[in-house]
mmCIF file of the N, C-alpha and C atoms, coordinates in Angstrom:
data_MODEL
# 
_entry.id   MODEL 
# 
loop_
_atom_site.group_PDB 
_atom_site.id 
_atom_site.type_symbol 
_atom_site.label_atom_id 
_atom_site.label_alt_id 
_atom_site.label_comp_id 
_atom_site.label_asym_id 
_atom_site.label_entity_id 
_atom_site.label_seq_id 
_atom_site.pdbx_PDB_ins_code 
_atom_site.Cartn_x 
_atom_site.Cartn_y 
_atom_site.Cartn_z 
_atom_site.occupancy 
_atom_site.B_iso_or_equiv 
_atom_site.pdbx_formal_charge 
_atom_site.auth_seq_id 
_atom_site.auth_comp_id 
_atom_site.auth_asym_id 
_atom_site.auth_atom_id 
_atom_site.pdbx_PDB_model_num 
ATOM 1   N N  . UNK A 1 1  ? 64.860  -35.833 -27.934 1.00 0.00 ? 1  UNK A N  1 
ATOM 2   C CA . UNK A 1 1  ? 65.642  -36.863 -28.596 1.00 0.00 ? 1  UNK A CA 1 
ATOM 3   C C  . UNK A 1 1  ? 67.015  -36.932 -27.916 1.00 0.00 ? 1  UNK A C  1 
ATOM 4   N N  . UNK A 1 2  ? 67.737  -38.081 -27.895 1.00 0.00 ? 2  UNK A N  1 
ATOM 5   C CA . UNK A 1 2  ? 68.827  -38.335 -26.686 1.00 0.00 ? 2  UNK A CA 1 
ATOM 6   C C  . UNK A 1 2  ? 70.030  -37.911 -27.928 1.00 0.00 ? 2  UNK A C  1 
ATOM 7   N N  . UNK A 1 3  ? 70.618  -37.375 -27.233 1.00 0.00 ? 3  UNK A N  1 
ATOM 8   C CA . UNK A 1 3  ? 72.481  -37.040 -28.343 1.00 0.00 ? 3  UNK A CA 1 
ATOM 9   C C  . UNK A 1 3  ? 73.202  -37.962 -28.478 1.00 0.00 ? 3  UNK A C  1 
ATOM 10  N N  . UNK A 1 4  ? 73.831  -38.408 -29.718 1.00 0.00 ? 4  UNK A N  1 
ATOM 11  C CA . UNK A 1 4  ? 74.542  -39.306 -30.157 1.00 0.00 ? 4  UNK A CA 1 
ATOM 12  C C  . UNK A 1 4  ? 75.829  -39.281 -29.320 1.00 0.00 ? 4  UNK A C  1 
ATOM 13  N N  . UNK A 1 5  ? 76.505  -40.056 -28.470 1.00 0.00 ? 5  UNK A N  1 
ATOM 14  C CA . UNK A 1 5  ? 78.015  -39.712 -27.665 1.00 0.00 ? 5  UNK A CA 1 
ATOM 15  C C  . UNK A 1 5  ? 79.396  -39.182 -28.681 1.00 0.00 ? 5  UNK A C  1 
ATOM 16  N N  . UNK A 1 6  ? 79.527  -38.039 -28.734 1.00 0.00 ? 6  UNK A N  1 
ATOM 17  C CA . UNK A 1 6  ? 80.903  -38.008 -28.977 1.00 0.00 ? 6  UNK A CA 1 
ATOM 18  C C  . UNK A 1 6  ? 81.677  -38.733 -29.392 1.00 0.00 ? 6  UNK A C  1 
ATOM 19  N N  . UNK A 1 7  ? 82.928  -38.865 -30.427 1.00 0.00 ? 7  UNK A N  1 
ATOM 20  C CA . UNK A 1 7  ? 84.019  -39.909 -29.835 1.00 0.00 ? 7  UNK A CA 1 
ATOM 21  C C  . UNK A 1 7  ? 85.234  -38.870 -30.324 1.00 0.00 ? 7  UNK A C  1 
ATOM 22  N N  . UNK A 1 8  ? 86.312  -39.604 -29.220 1.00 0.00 ? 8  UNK A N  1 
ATOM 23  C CA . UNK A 1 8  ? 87.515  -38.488 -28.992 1.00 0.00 ? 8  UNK A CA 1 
ATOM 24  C C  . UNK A 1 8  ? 88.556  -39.456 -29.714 1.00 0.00 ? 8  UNK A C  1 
ATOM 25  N N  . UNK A 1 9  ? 89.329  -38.967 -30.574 1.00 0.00 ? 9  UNK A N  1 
ATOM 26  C CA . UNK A 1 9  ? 90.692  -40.378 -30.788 1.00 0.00 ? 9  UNK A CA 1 
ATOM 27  C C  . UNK A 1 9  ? 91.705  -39.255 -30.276 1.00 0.00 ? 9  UNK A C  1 
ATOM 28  N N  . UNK A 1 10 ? 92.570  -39.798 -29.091 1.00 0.00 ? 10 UNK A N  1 
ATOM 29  C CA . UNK A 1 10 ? 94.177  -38.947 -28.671 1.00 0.00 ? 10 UNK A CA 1 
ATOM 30  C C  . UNK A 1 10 ? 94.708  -39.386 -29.775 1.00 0.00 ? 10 UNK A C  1 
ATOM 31  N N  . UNK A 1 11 ? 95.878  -38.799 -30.060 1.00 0.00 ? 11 UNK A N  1 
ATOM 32  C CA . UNK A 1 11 ? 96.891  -39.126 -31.049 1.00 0.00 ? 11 UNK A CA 1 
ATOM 33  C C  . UNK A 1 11 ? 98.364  -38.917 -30.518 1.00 0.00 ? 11 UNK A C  1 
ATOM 34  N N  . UNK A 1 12 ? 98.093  -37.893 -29.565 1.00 0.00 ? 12 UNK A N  1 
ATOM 35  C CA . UNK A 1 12 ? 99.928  -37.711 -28.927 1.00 0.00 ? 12 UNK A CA 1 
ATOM 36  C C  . UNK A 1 12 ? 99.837  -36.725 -28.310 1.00 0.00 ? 12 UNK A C  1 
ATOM 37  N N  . UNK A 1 13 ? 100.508 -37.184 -27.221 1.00 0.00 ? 13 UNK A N  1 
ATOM 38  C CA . UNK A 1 13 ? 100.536 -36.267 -25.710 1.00 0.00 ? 13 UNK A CA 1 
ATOM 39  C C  . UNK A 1 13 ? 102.217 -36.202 -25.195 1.00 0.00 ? 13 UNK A C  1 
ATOM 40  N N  . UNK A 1 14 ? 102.069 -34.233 -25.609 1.00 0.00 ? 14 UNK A N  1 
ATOM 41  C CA . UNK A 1 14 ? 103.261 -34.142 -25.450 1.00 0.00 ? 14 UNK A CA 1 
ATOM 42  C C  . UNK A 1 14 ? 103.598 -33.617 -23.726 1.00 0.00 ? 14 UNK A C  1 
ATOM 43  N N  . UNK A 1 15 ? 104.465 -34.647 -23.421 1.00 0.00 ? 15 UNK A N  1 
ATOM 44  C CA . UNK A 1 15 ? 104.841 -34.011 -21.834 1.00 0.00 ? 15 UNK A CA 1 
ATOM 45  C C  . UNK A 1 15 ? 106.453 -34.105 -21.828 1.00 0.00 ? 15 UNK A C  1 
ATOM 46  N N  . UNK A 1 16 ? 106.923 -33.360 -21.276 1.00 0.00 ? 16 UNK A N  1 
ATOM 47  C CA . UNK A 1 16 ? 108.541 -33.019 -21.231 1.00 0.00 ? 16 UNK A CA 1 
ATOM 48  C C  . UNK A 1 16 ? 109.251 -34.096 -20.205 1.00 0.00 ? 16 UNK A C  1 
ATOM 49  N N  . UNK A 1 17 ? 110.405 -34.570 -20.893 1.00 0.00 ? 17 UNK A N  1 
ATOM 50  C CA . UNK A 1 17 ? 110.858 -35.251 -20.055 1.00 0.00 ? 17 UNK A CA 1 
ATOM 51  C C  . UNK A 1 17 ? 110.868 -35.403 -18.485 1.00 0.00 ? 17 UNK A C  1 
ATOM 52  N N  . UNK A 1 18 ? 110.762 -34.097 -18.267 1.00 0.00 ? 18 UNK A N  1 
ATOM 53  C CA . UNK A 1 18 ? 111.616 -34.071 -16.866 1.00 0.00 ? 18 UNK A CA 1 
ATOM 54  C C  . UNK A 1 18 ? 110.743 -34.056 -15.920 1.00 0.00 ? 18 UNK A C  1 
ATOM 55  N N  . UNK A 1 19 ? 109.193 -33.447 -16.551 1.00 0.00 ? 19 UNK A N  1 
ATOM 56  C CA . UNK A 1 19 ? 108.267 -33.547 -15.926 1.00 0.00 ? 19 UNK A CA 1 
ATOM 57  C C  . UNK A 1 19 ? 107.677 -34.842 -15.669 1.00 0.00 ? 19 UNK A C  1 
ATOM 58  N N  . UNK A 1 20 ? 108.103 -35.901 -17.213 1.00 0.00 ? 20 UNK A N  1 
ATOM 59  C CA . UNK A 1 20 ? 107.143 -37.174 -16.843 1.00 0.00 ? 20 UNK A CA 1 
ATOM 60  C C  . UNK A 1 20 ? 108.472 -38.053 -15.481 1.00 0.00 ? 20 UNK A C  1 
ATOM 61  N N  . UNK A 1 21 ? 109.654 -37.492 -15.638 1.00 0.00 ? 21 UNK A N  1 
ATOM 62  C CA . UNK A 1 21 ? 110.534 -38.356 -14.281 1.00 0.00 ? 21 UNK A CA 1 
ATOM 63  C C  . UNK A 1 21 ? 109.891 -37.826 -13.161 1.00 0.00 ? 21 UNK A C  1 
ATOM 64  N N  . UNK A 1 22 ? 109.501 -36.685 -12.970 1.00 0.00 ? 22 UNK A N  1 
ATOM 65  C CA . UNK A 1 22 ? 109.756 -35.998 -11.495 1.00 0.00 ? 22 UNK A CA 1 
ATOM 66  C C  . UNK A 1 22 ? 107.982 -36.667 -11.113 1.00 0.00 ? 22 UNK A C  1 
ATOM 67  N N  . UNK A 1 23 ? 107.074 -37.430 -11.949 1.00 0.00 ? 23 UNK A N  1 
ATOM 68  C CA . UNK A 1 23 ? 105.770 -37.926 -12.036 1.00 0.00 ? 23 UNK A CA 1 
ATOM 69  C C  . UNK A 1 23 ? 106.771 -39.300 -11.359 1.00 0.00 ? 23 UNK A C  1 
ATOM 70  N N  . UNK A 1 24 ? 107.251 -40.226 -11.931 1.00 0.00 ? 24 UNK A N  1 
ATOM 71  C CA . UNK A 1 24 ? 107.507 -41.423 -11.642 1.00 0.00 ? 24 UNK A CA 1 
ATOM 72  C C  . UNK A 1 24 ? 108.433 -41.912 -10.691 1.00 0.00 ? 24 UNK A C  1 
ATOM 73  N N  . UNK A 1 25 ? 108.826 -40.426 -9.668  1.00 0.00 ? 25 UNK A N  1 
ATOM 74  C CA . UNK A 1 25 ? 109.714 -40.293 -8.594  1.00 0.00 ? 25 UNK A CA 1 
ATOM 75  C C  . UNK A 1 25 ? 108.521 -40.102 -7.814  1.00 0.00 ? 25 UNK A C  1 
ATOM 76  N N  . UNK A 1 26 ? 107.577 -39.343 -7.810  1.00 0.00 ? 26 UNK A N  1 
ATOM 77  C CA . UNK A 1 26 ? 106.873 -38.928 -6.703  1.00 0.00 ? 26 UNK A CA 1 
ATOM 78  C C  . UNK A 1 26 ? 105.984 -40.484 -6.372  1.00 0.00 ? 26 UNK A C  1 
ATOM 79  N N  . UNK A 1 27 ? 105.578 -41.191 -7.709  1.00 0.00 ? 27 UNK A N  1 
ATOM 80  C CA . UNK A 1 27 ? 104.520 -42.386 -8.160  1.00 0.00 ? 27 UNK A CA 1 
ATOM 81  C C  . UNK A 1 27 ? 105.439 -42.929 -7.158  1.00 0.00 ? 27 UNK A C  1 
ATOM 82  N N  . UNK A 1 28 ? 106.940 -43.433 -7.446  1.00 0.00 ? 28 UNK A N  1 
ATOM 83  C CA . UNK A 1 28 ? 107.808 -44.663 -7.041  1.00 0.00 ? 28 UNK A CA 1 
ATOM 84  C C  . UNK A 1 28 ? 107.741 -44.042 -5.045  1.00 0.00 ? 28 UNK A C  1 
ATOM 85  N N  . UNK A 1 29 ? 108.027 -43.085 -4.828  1.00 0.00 ? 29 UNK A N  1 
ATOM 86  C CA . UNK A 1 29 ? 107.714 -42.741 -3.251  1.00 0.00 ? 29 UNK A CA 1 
ATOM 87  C C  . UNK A 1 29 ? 106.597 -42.595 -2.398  1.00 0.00 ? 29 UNK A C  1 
ATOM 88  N N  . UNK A 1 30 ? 104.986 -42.707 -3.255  1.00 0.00 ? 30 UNK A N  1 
ATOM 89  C CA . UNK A 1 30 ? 104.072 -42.314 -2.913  1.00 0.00 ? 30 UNK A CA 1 
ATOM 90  C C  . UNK A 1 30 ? 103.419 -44.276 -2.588  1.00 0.00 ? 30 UNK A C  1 
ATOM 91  N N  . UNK A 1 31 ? 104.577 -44.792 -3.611  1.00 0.00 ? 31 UNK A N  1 
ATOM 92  C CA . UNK A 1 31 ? 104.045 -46.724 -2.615  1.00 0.00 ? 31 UNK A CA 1 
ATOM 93  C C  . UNK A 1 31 ? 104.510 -47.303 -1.944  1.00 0.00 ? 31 UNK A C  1 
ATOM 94  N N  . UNK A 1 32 ? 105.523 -46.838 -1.333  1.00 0.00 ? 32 UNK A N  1 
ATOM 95  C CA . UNK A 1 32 ? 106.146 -46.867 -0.186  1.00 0.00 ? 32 UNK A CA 1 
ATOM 96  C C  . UNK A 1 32 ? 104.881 -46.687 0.573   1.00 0.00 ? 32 UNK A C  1 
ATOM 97  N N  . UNK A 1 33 ? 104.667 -45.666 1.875   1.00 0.00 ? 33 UNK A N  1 
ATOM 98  C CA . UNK A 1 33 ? 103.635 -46.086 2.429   1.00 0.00 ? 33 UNK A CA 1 
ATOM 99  C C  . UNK A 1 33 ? 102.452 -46.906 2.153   1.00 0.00 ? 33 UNK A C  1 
ATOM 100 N N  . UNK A 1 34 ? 102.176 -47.191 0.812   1.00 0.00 ? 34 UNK A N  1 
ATOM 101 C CA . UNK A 1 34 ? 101.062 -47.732 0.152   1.00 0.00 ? 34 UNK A CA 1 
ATOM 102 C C  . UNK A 1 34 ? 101.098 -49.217 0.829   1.00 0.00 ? 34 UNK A C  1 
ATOM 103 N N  . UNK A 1 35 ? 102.420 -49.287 0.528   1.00 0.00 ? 35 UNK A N  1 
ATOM 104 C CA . UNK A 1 35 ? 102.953 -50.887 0.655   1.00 0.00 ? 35 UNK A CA 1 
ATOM 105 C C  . UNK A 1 35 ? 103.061 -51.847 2.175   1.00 0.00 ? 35 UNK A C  1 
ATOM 106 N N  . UNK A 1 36 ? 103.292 -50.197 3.281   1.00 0.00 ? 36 UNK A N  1 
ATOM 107 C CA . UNK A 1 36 ? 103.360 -50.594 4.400   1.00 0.00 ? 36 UNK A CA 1 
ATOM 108 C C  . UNK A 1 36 ? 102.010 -50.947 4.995   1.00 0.00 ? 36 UNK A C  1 
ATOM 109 N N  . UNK A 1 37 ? 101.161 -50.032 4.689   1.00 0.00 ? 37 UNK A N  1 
ATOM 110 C CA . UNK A 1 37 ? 99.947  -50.133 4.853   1.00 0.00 ? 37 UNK A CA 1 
ATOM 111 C C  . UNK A 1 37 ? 99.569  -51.730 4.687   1.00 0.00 ? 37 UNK A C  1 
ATOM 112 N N  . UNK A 1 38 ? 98.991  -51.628 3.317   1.00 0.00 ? 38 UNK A N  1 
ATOM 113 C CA . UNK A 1 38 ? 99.034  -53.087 2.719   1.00 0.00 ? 38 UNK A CA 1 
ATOM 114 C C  . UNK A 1 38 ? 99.516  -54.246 3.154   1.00 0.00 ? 38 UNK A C  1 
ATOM 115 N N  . UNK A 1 39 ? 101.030 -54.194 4.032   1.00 0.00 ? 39 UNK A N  1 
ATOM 116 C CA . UNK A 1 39 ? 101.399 -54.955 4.378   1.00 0.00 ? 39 UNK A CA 1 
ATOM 117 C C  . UNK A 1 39 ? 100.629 -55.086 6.321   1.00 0.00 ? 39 UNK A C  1 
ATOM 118 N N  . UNK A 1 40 ? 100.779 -54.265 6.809   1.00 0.00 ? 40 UNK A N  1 
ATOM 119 C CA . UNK A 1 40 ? 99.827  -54.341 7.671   1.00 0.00 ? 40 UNK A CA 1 
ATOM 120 C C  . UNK A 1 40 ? 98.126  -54.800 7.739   1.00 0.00 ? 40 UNK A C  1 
ATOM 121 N N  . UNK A 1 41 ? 97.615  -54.712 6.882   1.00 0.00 ? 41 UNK A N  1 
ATOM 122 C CA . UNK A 1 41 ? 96.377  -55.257 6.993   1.00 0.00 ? 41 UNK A CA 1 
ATOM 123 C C  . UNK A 1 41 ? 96.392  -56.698 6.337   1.00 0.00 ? 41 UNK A C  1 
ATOM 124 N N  . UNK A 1 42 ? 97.553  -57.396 5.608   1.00 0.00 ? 42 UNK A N  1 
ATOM 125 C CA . UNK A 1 42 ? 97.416  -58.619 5.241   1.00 0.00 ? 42 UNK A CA 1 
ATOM 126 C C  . UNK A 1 42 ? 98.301  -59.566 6.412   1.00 0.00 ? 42 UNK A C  1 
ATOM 127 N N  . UNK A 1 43 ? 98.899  -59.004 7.786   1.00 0.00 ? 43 UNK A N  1 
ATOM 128 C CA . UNK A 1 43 ? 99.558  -59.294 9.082   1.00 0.00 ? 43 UNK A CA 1 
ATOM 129 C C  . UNK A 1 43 ? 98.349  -59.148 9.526   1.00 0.00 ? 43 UNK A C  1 
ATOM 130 N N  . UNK A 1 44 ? 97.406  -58.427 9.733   1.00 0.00 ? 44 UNK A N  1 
ATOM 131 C CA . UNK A 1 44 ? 96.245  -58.417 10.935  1.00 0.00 ? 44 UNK A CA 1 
ATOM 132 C C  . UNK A 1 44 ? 95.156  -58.944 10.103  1.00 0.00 ? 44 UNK A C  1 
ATOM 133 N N  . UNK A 1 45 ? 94.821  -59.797 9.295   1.00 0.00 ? 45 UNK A N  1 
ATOM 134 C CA . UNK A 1 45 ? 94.098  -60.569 8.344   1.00 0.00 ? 45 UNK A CA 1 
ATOM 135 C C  . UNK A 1 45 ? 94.937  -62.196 8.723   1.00 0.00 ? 45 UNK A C  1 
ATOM 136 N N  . UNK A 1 46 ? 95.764  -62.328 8.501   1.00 0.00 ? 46 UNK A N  1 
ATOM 137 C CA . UNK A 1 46 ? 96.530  -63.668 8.708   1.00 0.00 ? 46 UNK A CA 1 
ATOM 138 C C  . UNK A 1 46 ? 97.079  -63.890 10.802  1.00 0.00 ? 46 UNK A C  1 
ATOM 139 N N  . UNK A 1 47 ? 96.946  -62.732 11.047  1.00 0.00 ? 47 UNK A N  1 
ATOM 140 C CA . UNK A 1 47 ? 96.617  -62.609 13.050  1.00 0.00 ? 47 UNK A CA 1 
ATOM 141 C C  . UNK A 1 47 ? 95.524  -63.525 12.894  1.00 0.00 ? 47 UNK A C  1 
ATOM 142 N N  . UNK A 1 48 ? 93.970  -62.938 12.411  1.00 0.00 ? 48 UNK A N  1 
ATOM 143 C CA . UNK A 1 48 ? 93.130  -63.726 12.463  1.00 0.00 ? 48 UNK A CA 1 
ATOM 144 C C  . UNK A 1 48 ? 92.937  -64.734 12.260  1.00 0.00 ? 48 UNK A C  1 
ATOM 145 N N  . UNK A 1 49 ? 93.339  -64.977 11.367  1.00 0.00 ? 49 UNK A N  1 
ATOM 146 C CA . UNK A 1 49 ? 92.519  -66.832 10.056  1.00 0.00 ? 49 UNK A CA 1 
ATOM 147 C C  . UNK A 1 49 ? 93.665  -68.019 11.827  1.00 0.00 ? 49 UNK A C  1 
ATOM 148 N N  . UNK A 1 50 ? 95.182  -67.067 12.276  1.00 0.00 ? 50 UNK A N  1 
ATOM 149 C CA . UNK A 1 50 ? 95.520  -67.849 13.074  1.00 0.00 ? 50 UNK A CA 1 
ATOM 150 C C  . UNK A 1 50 ? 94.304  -67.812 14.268  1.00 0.00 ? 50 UNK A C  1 
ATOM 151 N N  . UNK A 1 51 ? 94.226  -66.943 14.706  1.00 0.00 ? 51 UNK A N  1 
ATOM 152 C CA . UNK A 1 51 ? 93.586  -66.864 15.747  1.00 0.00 ? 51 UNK A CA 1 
ATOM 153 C C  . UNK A 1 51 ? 91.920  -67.705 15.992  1.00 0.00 ? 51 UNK A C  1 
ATOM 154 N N  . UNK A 1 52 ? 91.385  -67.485 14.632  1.00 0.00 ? 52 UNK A N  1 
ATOM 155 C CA . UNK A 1 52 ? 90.244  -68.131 14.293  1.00 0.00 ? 52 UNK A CA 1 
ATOM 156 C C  . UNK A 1 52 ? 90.334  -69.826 14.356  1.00 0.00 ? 52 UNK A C  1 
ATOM 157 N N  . UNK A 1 53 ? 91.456  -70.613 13.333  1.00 0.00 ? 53 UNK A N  1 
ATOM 158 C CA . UNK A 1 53 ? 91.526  -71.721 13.038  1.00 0.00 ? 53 UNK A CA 1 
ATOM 159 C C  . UNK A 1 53 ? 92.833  -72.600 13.604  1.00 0.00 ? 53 UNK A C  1 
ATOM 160 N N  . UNK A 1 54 ? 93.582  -71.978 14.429  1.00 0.00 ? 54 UNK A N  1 
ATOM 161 C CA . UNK A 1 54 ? 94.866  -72.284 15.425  1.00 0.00 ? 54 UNK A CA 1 
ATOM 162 C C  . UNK A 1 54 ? 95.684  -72.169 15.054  1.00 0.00 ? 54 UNK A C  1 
ATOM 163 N N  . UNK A 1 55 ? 96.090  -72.254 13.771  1.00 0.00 ? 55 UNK A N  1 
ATOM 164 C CA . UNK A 1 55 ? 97.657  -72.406 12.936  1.00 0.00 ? 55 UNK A CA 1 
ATOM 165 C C  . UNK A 1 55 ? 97.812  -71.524 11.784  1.00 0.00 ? 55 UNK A C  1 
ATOM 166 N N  . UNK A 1 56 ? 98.588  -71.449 11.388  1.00 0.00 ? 56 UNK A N  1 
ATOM 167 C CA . UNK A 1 56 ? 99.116  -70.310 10.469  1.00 0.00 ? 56 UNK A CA 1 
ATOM 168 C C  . UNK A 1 56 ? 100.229 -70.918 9.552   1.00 0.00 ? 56 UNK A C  1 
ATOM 169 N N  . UNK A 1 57 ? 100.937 -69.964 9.122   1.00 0.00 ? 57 UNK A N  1 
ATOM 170 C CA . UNK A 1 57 ? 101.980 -70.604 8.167   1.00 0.00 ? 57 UNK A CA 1 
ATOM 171 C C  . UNK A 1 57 ? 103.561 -71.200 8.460   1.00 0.00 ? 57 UNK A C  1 
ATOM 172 N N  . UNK A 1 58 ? 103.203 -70.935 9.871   1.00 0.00 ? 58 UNK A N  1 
ATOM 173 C CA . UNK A 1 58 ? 104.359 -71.280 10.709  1.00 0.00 ? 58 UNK A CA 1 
ATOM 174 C C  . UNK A 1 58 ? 104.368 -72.685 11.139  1.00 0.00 ? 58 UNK A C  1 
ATOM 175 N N  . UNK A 1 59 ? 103.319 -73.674 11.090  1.00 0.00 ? 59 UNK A N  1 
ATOM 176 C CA . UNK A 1 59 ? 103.010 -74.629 11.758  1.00 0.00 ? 59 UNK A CA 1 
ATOM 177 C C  . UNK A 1 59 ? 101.875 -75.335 11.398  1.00 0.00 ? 59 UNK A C  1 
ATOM 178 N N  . UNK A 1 60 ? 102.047 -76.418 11.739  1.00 0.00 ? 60 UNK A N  1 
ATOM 179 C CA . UNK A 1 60 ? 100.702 -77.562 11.971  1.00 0.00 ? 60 UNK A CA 1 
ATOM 180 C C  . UNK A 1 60 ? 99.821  -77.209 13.046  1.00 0.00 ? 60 UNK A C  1 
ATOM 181 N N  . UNK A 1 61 ? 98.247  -77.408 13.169  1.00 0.00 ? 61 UNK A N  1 
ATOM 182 C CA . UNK A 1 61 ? 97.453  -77.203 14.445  1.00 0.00 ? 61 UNK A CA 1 
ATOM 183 C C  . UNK A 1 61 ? 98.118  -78.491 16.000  1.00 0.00 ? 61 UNK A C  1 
ATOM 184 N N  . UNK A 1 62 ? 98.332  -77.518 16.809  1.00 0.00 ? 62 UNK A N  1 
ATOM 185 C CA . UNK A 1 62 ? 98.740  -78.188 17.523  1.00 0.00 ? 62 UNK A CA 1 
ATOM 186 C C  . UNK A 1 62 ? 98.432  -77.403 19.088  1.00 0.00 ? 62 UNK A C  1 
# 
């Protein structure tokens, strides 16, 4: 016979200040590269669509 699932209710999660900043310092520095990245593959994605269809956002096909 299959087991009925569990159910969990949280109610309050205690974390210390200083610990949840030194979380949202590392979060806020860890998208920095995230971002460069990201920003590089949507430059070599828009390289293409130019390269593919002649023009880009700079210009009319010409």
């Amino acid at each position: 016979m299959a087991e009925q699932p569990s159910r969990t209710v949280l109610t309050d999660i205690d974390i210390p200040f200083g610990s949840l900043v030194l979380f949202f310092v590392k979060a806020s520095l860890a998208v920095i590269p995230a971002a460069i990245i990201v920003s590089f593959i949507l430059a070599f994605i828009g390289w293409l669509l130019r390269l593919i269809f002649g023009f880009g956002h700079m210009g009319w096909p010409g």
